[in-house]
C-alpha positions in Angstrom: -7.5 16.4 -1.6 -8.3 17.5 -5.3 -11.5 19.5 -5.0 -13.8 17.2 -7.4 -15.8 14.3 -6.0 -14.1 10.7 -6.2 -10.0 12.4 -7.0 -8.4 9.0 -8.6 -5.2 7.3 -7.3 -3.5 4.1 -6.7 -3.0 2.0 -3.9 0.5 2.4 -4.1 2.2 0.1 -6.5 2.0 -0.6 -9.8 3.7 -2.8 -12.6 7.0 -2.8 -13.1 8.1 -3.6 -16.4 9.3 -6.6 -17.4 13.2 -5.4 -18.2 13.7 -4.3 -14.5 12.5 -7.8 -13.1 12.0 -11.2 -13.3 8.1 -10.9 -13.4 7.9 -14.7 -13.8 10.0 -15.4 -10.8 8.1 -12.3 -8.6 4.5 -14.0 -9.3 5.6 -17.5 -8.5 6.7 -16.8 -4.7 5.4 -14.9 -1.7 6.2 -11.4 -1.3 10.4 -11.3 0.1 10.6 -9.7 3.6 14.2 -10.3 3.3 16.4 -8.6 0.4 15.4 -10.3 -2.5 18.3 -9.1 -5.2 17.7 -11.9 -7.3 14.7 -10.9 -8.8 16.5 -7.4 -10.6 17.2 -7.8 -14.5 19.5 -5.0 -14.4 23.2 -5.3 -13.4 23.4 -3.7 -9.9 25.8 -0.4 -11.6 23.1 0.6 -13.7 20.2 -0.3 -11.5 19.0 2.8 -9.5 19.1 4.7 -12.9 16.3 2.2 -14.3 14.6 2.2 -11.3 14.4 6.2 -11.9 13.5 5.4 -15.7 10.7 2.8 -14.8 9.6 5.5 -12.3 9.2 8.4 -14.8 7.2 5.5 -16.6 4.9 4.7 -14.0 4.6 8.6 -13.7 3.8 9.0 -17.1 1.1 6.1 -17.4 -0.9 7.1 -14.4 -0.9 11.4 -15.9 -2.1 9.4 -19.2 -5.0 7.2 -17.5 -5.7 11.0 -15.7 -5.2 9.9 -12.2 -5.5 12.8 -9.7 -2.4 11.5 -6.7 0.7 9.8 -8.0 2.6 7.0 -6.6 5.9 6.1 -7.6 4.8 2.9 -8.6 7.1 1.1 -5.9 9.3 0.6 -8.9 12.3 0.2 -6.4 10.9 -2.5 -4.2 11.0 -6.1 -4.9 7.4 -6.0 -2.1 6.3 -3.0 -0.7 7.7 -3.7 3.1 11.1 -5.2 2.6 12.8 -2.2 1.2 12.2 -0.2 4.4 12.5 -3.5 6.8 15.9 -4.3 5.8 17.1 -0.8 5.9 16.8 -0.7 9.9 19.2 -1.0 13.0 18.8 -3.9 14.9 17.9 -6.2 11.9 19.8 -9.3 11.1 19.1 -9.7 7.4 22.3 -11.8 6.0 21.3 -14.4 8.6 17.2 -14.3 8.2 14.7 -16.2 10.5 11.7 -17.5 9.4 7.8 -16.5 10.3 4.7 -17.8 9.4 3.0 -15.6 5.9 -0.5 -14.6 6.0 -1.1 -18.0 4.0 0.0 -20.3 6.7 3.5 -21.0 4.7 7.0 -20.3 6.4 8.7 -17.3 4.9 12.1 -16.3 5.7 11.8 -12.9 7.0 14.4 -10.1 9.0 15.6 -12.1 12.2 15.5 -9.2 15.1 18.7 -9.4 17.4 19.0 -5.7 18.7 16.9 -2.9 19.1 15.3 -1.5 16.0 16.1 1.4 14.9 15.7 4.0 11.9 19.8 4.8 10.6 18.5 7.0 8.0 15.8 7.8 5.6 14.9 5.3 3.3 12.4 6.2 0.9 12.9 10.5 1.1 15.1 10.4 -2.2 11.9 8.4 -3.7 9.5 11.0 -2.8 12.1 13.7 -4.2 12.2 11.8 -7.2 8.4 12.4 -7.7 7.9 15.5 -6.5 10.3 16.7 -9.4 8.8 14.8 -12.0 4.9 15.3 -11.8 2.8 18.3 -10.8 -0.4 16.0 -9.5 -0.8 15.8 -6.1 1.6 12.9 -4.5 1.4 9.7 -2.1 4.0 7.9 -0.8 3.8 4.5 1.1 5.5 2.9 3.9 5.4 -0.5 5.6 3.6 -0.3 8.5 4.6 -1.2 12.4 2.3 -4.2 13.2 2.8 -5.5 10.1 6.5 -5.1 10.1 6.5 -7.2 13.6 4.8 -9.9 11.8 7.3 -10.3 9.2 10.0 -10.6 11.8 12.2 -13.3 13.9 11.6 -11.7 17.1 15.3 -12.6 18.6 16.0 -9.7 20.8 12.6 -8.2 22.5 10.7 -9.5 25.4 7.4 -9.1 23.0 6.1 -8.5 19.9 4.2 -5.9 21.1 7.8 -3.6 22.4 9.4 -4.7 19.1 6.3 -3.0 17.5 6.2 -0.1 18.8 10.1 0.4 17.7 9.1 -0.2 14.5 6.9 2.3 14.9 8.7 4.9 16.1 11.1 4.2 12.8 8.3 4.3 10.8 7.0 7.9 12.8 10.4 9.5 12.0 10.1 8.0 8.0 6.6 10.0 7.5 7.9 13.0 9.0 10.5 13.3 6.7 8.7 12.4 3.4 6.3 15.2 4.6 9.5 17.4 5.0 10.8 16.5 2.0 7.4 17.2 -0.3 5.1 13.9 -0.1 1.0 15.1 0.2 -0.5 11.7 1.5 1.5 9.5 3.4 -0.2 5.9 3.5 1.0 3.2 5.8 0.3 -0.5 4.7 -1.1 -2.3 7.4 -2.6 -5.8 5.7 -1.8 -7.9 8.8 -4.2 -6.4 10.8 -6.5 -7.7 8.8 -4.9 -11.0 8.9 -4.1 -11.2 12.4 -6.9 -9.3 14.2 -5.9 -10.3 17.8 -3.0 -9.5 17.9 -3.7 -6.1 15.9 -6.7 -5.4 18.7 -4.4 -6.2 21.5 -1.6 -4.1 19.9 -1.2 -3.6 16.4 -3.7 -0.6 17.0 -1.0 1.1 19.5 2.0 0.8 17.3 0.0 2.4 14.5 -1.1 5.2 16.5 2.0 5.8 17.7 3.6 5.6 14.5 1.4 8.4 13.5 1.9 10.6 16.7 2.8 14.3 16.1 2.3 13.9 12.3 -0.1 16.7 10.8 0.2 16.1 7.2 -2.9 13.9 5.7 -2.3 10.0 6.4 -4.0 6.8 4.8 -3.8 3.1 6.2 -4.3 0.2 3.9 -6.0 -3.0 4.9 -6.4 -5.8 2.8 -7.0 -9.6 2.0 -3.8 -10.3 0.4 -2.9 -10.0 -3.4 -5.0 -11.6 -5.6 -2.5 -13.0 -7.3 -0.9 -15.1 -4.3 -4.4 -15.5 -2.5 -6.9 -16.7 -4.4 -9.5 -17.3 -1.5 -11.1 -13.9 -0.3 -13.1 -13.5 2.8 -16.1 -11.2 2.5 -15.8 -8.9 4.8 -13.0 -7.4 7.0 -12.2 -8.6 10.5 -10.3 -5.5 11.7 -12.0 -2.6 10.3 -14.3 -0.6 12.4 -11.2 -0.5 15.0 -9.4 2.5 12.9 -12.5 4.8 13.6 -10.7 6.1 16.8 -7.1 6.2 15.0 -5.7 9.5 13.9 -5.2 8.5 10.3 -7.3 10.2 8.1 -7.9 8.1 5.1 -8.7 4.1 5.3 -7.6 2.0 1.9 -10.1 -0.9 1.7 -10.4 -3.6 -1.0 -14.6 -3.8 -2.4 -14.1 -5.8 -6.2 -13.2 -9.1 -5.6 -14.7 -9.8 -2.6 -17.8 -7.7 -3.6 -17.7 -6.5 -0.3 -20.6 -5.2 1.9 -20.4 -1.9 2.4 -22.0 -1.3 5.7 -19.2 -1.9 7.4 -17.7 2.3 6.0 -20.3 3.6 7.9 -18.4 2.1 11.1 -15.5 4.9 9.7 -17.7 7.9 10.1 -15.4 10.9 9.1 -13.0 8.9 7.8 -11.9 9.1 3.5 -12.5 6.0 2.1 -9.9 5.1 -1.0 -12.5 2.9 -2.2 -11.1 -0.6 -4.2 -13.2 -1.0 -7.2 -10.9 -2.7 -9.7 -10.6 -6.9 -9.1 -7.2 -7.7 -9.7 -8.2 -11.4 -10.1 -9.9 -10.9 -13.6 -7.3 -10.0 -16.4 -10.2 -8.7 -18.2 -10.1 -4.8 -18.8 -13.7 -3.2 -16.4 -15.7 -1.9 -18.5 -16.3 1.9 -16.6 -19.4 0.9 -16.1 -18.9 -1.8 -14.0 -16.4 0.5 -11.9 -19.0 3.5 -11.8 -21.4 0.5 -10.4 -18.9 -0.8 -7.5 -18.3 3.1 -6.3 -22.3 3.6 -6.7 -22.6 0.9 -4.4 -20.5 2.6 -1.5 -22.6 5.6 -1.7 -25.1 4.9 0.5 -22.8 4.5 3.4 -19.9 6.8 2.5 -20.6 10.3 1.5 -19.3 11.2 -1.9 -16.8 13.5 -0.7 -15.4 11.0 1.3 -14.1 8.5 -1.3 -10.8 8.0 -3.4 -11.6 6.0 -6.1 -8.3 3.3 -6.2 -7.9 -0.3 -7.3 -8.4 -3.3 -5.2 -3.9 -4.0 -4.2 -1.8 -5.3 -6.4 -1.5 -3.9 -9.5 2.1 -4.7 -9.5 1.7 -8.6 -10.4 -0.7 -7.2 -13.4 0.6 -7.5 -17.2 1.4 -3.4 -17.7 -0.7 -3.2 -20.5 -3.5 -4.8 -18.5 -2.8 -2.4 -15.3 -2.5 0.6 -17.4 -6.5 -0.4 -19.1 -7.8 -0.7 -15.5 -6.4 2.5 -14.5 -8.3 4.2 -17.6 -11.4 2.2 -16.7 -11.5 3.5 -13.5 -10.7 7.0 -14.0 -13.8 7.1 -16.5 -15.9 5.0 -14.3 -15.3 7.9 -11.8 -15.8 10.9 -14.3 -19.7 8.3 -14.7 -20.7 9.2 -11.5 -19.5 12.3 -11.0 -21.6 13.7 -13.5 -24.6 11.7 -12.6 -24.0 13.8 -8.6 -23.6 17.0 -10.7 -26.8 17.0 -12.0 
């Protein structure tokens, strides 16, 4: 990690611009688990190079706010789990099933009809693509396991849990390569543990542990209520959280600003970083710093200040750019607040 107190970064994504998609049509659905082509501006010849140029701009935009790790933005995904999903072995995606989303609503999602199985890497030319282009400290983010699973027609395994751990030992062989190929932080998004906690208890925890088996590099997993956008209703606190204190992963992404979480529960992470959510992407309103220094002020009693990453609450992709890109500044500076206030 960066060796100041509270290093700045995002969760992962952030907003794409409105000449590379249909921003309308991405904020009026649920999040595609299948391939969701539709939602591209940019005739499919010319798209990859826009996706680089939207790329360099998220780049840019997050040096600018003085952000410490980069993401890439996810400027290639239409959500951040079906790009990777629909790149597997065993995956029927041209004939989709259907599964339940974290709202209740039937989604059609990858139908499952043979073993699944990595064919190659999927995101290693994205974390190429940022290495080359920013000298910051870099995270990349995969789809996690569990959650995977749950965005699946199980057609083809006995259980969810055996399909799981398939998916995780696709999504073990994609963090060893980004590692290879130059990525600091791997995070693995895991919201449906949150969503579905018995089912993460009784397995979800084993597929994400084997997903990171044998990996040395720094990991994150990120657990959240949903995007603010999509789910307007936000529980307090997490159901599945304490669980990750025996996990490998070394970093735990949590949401704190819209639900004005309780912070007790990070003490239940003892040695664990804490990428601390202290942006609410509900509120189109720009934070003042203040009110960001205030919500990482707030963790402090239960997280020791070299433990937290100082990130938005997820979602920063459904966010007007111009909007994003003022919450980014306001945190930075709401981190640089207490900072000094520590170095006194």
């Amino acid at each position: 990690m960066p060796g100041q107190l509270f290093p700045t970064s995002l969760v992962g994504s952030y907003a794409q611009p409105e000449w590379l998609i249909d921003r309308t049509k991405l904020a009026s659905r649920f999040p595609p688990r299948v391939r969701a082509k539709e939602l591209w501006r940019i005739a499919p010849e010319h798209l990859k190079q826009a996706q680089d140029d939207a790329t360099l701009l998220a780049i840019r935009d997050q040096e600018r706010a003085g952000l410490d790790i980069i993401t890439d933005g996810e400027m290639r995904r239409e959500s951040y789990s079906n790009r990777f999903a629909t790149a597997l072995e065993g995956v029927d995606i041209d004939n989709p099933g259907s599964a339940l989303d974290r709202s209740g609503h039937p989604n059609p999602v990858p139908r499952v009809t043979g073993k699944v199985r990595r064919r190659h890497p999927v995101e290693v030319e994205d974390v190429k693509f940022l290495r080359a282009n920013t000298d910051r400290m870099i995270k990349m983010t995969v789809p996690g396991p569990f959650t995977m699973s749950q965005q699946a027609q199980n057609d083809f395994y006995k259980d969810e849990e055996e399909m799981a751990l398939d998916y995780a030992a696709a999504v073990n062989a994609e963090i060893k390569d980004l590692f290879a190929a130059g990525a600091d932080i791997v995070q693995i998004d895991e919201p449906y543990m949150q969503a579905r906690p018995e089912k993460a208890r009784k397995y979800g925890l084993k597929a994400l542990n084997a997903a990171l088996d044998g990996i040395t590099g720094p990991t994150a997993v990120h657990i959240c209520f949903g995007y603010a956008a999509i789910i307007h209703v936000r529980p307090e606190g997490y159901s599945f959280l304490p669980e990750l204190a025996g996990s490998p992963v070394r970093q735990v992404s949590v949401e704190t600003a819209q639900s004005n979480l309780d912070c007790t529960v990070l003490e239940k992470l003892p040695g664990k970083t804490i990428i601390l959510g202290t942006l609410d992407l509900s509120d189109m309103a720009i934070e003042k710093p203040e009110i960001v220094a205030a919500r990482i002020r707030r963790a402090l009693p239960h997280v020791s200040a070299d433990r937290i990453v100082v990130a938005p609450d997820c979602g920063l992709k459904y966010l007007p750019r111009e909007v994003a890109f003022g919450k980014m500044c306001a945190m930075v500076e709401g981190a640089k607040i207490v900072r000094a206030e520590l170095s006194k």
